[in-house]
C-alpha positions in Angstrom: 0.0 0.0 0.0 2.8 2.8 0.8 4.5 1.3 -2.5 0.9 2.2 -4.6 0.7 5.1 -2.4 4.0 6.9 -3.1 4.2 6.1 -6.6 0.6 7.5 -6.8 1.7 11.0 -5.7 5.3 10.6 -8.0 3.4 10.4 -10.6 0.7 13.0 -9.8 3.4 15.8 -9.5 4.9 14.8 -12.3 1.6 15.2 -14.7 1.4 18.3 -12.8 5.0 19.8 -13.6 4.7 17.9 -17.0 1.5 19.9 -17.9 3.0 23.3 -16.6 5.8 23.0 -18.9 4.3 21.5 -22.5 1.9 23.9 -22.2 4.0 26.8 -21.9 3.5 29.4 -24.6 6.0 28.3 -27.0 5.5 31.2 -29.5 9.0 32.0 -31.2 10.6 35.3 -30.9 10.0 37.5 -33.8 12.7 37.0 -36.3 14.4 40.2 -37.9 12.3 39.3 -41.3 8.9 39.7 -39.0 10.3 42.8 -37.3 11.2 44.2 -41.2 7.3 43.6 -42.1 6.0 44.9 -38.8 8.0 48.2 -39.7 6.4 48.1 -42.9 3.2 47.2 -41.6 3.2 50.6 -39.8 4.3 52.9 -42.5 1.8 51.3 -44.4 -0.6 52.3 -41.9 0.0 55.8 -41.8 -1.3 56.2 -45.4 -4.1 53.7 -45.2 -7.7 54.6 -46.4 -10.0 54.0 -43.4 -13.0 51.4 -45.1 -16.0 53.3 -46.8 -18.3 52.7 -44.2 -16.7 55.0 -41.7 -17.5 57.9 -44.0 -13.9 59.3 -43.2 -11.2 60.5 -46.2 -8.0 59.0 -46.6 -5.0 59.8 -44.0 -3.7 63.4 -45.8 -0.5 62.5 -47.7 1.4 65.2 -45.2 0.7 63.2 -42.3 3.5 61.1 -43.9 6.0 64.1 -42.9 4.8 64.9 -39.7 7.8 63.2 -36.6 5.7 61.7 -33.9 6.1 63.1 -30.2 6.8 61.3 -27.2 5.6 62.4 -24.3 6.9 60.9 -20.7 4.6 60.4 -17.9 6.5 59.5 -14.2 5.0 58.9 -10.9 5.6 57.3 -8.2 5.2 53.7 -8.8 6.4 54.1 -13.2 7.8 55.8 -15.7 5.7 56.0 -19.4 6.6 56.3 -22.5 3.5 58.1 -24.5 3.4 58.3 -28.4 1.7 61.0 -30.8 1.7 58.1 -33.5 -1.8 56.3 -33.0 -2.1 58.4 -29.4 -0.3 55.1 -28.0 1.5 54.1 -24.9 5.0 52.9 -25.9 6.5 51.2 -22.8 5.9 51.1 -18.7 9.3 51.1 -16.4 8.2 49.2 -13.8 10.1 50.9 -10.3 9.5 49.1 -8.1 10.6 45.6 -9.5 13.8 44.7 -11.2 15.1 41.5 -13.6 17.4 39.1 -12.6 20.3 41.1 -13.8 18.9 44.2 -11.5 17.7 46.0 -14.1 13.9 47.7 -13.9 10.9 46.2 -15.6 9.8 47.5 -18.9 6.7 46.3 -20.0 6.5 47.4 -24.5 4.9 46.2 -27.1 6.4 46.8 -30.8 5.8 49.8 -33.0 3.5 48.8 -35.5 1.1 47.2 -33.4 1.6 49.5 -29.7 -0.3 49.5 -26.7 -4.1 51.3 -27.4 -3.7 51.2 -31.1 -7.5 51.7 -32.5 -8.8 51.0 -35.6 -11.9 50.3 -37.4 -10.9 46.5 -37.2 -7.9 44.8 -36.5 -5.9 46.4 -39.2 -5.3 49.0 -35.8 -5.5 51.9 -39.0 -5.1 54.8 -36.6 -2.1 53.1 -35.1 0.3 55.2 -37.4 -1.9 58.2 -37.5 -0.3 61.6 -36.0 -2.1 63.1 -33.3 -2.2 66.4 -31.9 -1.0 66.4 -27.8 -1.9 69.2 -25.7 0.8 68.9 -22.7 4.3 68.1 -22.6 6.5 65.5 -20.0 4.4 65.3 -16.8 6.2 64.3 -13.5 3.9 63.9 -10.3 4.9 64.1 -6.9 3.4 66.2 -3.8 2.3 69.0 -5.4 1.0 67.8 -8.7 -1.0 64.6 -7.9 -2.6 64.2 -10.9 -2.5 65.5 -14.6 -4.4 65.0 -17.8 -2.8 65.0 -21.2 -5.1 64.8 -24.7 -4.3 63.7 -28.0 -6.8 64.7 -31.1 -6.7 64.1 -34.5 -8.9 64.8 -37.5 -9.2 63.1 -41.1 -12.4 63.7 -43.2 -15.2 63.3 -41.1 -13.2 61.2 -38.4 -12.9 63.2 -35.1 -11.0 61.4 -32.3 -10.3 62.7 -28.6 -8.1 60.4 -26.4 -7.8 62.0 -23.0 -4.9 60.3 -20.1 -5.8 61.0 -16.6 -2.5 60.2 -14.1 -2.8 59.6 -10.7 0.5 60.2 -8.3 0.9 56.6 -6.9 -1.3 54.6 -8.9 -0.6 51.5 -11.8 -4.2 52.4 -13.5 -4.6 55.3 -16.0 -8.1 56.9 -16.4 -8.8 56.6 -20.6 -11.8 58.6 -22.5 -12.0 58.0 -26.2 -14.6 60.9 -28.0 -15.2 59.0 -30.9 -16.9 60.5 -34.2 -17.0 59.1 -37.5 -17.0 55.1 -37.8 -20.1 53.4 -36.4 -18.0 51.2 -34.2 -13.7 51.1 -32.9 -11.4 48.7 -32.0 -9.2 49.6 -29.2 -6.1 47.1 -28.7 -3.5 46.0 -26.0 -1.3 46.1 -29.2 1.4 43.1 -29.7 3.3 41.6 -26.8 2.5 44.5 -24.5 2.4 44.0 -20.8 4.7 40.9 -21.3 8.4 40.6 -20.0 9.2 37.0 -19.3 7.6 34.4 -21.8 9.6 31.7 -21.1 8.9 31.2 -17.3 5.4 31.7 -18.1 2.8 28.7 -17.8 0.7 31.2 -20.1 2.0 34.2 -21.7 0.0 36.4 -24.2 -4.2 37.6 -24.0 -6.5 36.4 -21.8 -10.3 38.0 -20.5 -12.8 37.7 -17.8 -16.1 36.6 -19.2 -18.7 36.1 -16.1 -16.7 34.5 -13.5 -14.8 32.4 -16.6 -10.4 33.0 -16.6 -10.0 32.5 -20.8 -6.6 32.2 -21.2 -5.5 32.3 -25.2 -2.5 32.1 -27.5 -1.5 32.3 -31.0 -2.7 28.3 -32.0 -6.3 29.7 -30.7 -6.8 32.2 -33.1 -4.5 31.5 -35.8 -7.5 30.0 -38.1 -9.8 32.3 -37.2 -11.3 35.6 -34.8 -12.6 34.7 -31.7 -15.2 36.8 -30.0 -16.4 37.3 -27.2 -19.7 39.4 -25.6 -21.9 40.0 -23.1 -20.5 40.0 -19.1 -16.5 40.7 -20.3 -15.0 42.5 -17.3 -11.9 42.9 -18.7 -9.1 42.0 -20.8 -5.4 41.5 -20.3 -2.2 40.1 -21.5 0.0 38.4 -18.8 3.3 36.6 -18.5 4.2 35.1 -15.1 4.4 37.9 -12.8 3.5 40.9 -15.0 0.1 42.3 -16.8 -1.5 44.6 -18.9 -5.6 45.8 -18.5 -8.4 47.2 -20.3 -11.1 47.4 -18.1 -13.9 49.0 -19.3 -16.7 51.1 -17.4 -19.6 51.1 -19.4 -20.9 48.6 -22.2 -18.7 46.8 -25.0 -19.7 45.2 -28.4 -17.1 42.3 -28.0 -13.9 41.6 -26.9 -11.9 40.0 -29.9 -8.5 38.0 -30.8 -7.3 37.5 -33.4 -3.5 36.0 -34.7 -0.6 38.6 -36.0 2.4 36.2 -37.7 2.4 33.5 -34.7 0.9 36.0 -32.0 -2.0 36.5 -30.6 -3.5 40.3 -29.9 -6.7 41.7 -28.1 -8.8 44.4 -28.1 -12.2 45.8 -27.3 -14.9 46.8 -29.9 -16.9 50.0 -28.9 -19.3 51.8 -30.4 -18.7 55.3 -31.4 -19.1 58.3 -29.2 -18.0 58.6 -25.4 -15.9 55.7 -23.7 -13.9 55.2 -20.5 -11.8 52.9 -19.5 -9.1 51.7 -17.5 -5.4 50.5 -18.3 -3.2 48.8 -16.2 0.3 47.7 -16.7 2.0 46.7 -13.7 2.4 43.7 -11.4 0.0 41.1 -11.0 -0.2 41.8 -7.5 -3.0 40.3 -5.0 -3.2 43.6 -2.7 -2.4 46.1 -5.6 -5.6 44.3 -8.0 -8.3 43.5 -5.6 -8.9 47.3 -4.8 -9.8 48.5 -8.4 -12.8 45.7 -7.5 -13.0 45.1 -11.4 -12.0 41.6 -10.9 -8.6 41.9 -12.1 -7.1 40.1 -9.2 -8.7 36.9 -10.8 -5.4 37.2 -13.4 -3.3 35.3 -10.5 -4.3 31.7 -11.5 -3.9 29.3 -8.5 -4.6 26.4 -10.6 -7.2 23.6 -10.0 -7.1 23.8 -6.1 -7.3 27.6 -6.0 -10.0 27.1 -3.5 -7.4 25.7 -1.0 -4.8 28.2 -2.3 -6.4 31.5 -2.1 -7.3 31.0 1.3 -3.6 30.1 2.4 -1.7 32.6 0.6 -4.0 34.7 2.5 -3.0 33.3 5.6 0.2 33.2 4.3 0.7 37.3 3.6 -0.6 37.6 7.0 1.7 35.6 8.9 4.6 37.6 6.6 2.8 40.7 7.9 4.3 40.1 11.3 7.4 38.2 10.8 8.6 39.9 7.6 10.2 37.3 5.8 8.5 34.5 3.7 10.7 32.0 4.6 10.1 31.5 8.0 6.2 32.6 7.0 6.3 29.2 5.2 7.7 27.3 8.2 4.8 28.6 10.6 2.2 27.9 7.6 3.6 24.2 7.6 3.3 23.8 11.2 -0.4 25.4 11.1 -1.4 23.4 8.2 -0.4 19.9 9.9 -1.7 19.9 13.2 -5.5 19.4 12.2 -3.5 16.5 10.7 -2.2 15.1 14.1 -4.5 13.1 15.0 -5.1 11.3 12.2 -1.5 10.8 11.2 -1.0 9.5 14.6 -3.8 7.1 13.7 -2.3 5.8 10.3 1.3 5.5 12.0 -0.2 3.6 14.7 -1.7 1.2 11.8 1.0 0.7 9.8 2.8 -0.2 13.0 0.5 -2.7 13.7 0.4 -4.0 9.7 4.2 -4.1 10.0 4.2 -6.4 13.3 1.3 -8.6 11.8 3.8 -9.3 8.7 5.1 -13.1 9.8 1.1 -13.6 10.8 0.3 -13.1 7.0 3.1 -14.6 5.6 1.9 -17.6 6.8 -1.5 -16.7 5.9 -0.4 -16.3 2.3 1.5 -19.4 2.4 -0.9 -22.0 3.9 -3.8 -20.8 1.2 -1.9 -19.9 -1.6 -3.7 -22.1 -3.7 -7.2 -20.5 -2.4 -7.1 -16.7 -2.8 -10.8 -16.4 -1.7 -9.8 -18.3 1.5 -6.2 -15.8 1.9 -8.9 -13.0 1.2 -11.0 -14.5 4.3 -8.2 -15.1 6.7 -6.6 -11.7 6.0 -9.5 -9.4 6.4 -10.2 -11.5 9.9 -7.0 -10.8 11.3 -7.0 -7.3 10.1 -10.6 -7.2 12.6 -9.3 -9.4 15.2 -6.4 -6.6 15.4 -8.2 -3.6 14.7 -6.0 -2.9 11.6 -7.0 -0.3 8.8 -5.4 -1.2 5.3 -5.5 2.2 4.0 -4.8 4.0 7.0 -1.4 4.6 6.3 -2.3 5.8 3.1 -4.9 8.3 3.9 -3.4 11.2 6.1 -0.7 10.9 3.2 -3.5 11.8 0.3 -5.2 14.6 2.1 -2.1 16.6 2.2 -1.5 16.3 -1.6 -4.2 19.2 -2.3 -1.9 21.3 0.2 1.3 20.0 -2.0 -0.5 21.3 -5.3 -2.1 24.5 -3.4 1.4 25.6 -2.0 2.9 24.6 -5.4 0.6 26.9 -7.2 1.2 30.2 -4.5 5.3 29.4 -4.5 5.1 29.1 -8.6 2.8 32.2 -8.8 2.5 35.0 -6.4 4.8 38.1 -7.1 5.0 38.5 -3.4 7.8 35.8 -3.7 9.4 36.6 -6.6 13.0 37.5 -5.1 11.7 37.1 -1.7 14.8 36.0 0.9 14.7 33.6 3.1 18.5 33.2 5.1 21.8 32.9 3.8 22.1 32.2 0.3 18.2 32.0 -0.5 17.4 35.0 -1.7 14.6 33.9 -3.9 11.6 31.6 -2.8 10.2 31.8 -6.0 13.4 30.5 -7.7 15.1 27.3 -7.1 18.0 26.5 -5.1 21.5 26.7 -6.9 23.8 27.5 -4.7 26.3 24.5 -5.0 25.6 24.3 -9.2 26.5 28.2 -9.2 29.8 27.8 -7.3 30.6 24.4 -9.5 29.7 26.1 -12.8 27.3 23.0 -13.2 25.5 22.9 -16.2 22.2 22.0 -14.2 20.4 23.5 -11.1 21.5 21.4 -7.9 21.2 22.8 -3.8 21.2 22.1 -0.1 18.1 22.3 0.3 17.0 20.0 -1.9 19.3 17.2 -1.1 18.9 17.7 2.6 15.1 17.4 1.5 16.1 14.3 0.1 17.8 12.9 3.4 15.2 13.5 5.8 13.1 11.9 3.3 15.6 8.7 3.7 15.1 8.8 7.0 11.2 9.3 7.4 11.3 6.5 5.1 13.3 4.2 7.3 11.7 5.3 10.8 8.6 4.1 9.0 7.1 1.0 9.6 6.7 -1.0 6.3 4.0 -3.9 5.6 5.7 -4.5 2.3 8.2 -7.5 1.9 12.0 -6.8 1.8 12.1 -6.4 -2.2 9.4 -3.8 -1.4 11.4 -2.4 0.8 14.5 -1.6 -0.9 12.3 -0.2 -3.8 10.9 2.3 -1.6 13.9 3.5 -0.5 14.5 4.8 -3.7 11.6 7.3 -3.5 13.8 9.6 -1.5 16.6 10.1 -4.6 13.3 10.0 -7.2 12.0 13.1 -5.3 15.2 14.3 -4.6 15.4 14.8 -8.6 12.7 16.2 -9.0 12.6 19.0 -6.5 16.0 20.2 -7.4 14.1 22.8 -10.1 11.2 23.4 -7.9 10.7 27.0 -5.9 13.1 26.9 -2.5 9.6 27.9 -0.8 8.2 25.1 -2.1 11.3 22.8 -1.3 11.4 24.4 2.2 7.5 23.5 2.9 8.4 19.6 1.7 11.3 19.7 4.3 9.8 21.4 7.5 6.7 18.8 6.6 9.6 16.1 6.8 11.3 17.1 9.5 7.6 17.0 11.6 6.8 13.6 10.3 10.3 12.2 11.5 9.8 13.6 15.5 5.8 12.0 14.9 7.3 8.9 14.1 9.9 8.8 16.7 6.9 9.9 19.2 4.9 6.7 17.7 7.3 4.4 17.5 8.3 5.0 21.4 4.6 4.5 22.4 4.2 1.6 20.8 7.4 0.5 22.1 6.7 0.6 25.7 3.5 -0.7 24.6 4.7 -3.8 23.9 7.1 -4.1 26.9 3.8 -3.9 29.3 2.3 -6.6 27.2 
């Protein structure tokens, strides 16, 4: 039973760290030939007639002529990049969070195809329009807590008004698009934008909020055909790991629509003409920083399958972190929490294997004498399992109902931005990253830690502390569990490998405690 047991949950975490990595966005970075046709793509756009039904005249050949104006935007929490081509937002520098090599954050799209682009369809044909912008650079601070800045342009019968609205301290700009002209827009997140890290990413690229319903999407969705979406969309986004970008509408939409650009997906919301507001985000996807807007945003952080169990624990888990101040030892205190409902029933199941393990010549001899009669070794087995008061599977049990707290923990440690780059002592200085101290400092060409490996060994020794029913061959397979898991945490969070080991280190001092009583136990007998 521990065999079937342990090999059950091997396997599980290893369809579940299998699935998060095949299905990681595997869209290939654009080659220079695709960034040569995006280029052309935009000048192209400039000129472009809007279509007939719009009632608006072709782009005016000077427009051609005109040099775009950037215009930067800083508070306190970024620094933004604005365009006068297409009224656009060129890049986000994020300051408050920094890459591996400690450089900031910059969330960008790419030119032809920028962050709110609009266009009568998906051909974004106001993206390489020029704009007139009222307002210069705007920094905020103290005195100046907020400021508006307005791009307008005209063509024919086309009238657009864009107007920014920047708060001091805030990730969300306040949008208003005064339409006039075309029956109906499409305003776009533009290409790539809001997405630094793809290859970390279980998901990278668009995804919306229909109803209660996460829809994540990549190129393969849409690359035979638009997809649309209406009624109840609360937003759309595109998100790498740790990192998003919003459109959040505040009054109705026609549709939110995807569609494929050479391998990529894009998305964008289709309004009709006249007044609309809206808000864009491009920041962190950050719990506490999301769930205020009350738009539903927060509901970007995907805690997987058992984000039931997960939500409430990272919960507990920020609040625990709220007092100590460091996630690491946050995590050892959640562990200890977490287990003791657990007590009792553990104690129960190491009791019974106990008992299973001393009953082991009693059913050898059972299996021996009616080996030729399994319905009769059936009998005789499940008699003295009731004569002794012996569960089968209770062992097992207490083992199972912490794998949905395994998966829960593995989706907050692989997820939250609270942890990315989180310390815990010494040389962790990342929960969210695994260990690598001893591959670093040996110039391995694979990730390999202490904590891991001394996972591993109190693994070795749970394992031999425990009680087995299995025979000796049995027995010397399971002993190879410890090195099999040992493996497969090495690439795993530190947080998460640090939960595994506190969880080890308890089960070892419940054993001991068992094995004691049932020690003495027997001496009274």
């Amino acid at each position: 039973m521990d065999k079937k047991t342990l090999i059950a949950i091997v396997l599980s975490i290893a369809v579940l760290v299998g699935f998060q990595y095949f299905m990681k966005d595997s869209t290939p970075p654009q080659t220079p030939q695709k960034q040569e046709a995006a280029k052309a793509d935009e000048k192209a756009a400039a000129v472009k007639a809007v279509p007939g039904d719009t009632k608006a005249k072709k782009v005016p050949e000077t427009v051609k002529a005109v040099v775009a104006k950037t215009i930067t935007v800083e508070n306190d929490v970024f620094k933004a990049i604005l365009s006068s081509k297409g009224a656009s937002v060129r890049q986000v520098e994020l300051k408050n969070y920094k890459d591996a090599k400690g450089n900031l954050i910059v969330l960008k799209g790419e030119e032809a195809q920028p962050a709110l682009a609009l266009g009568t369809d998906e051909g974004l044909q106001f993206a390489g329009a020029i704009f007139d912008v009222t307002g210069g650079d705007i920094k905020l601070d103290d005195k100046k807590k907020s400021a508006d800045l307005v791009f307008e342009y005209k063509a024919g019968d086309v009238r657009i008004k864009r107007t920014f609205t920047f708060s001091k301290a805030d990730y969300s700009v306040a949008v208003r698009d005064e339409v006039r002209g075309p029956d109906s827009y499409l305003v776009s997140l533009g290409r790539n934008f809001g997405i630094h890290d793809r290859e970390n990413a279980d998901h990278s690229g668009p995804i919306l909020l229909k109803d209660t319903d996460r829809i994540a999407l990549t190129g393969k969705d849409v690359k035979e055909a638009i997809k649309s979406y209406k009624d109840n969309v609360k937003w759309i986004a595109q998100e790498d790991k740790y990192f998003a970008a919003f459109i959040v509408p505040k009054g109705s939409i026609e549709e939110a629509r995807a569609w494929s650009k050479e391998s990529d997906a894009l998305i964008g919301l289709k309004m009709k003409s006249g007044d609309n507001s809206y808000l864009f985000y491009a920041g962190p996807k950050e719990y506490d920083i999301l769930e205020p807007y009350k738009t539903g945003m927060e509901h970007v952080i995907d805690f997987g399958f058992f984000s039931i169990l997960a939500r409430p624990l990272f919960w507990f888990l920020k609040w625990i972190n709220g007092m100590v101040n460091n996630f690491g030892y946050s995590i050892i205190i959640l562990t200890i929490v977490t287990r003791i409902p657990f007590i009792p029933l553990i104690n129960k199941g190491q009791r019974s294997m106990k008992k299973m393990s001393d009953m082991q010549p009693r059913m050898a001899e059972i299996k021996e004498k009616y080996k030729n009669d399994p319905k009769r070794m059936q009998q005789e087995t499940m008699e003295l399992y009731k004569k002794h008061k012996i569960n089968p599977v209770g062992g097992c049990l207490p083992m199972l109902l912490q794998v949905p707290f395994f998966f829960a923990l593995f989706s907050i440690l692989s997820t939250a931005i609270e942890l990315r780059h989180a310390p815990f002592i010494l040389w962790i200085t990342d929960l969210a990253g695994p260990d690598n101290l001893i591959g670093h400092m040996l110039g391995l060409p694979f990730v390999l830690g202490p904590l891991p490996l001394l996972m591993g060994a109190t693994m070795f020794i749970q394992q031999k502390m425990t009680p087995s029913a299995g025979d000796p061959k049995q027995q010397k397979i399971m002993l190879l569990m410890p090195i099999i898991f040992t493996f497969m945490f090495l690439s795993f969070a530190s947080g998460l490998v640090l939960f595994w080991l506190v969880n080890n280190v308890l089960s070892i001092i419940q054993q001991f405690y068992i094995n004691r009583q049932t020690a003495a136990a027997q001496q009274q007998q």
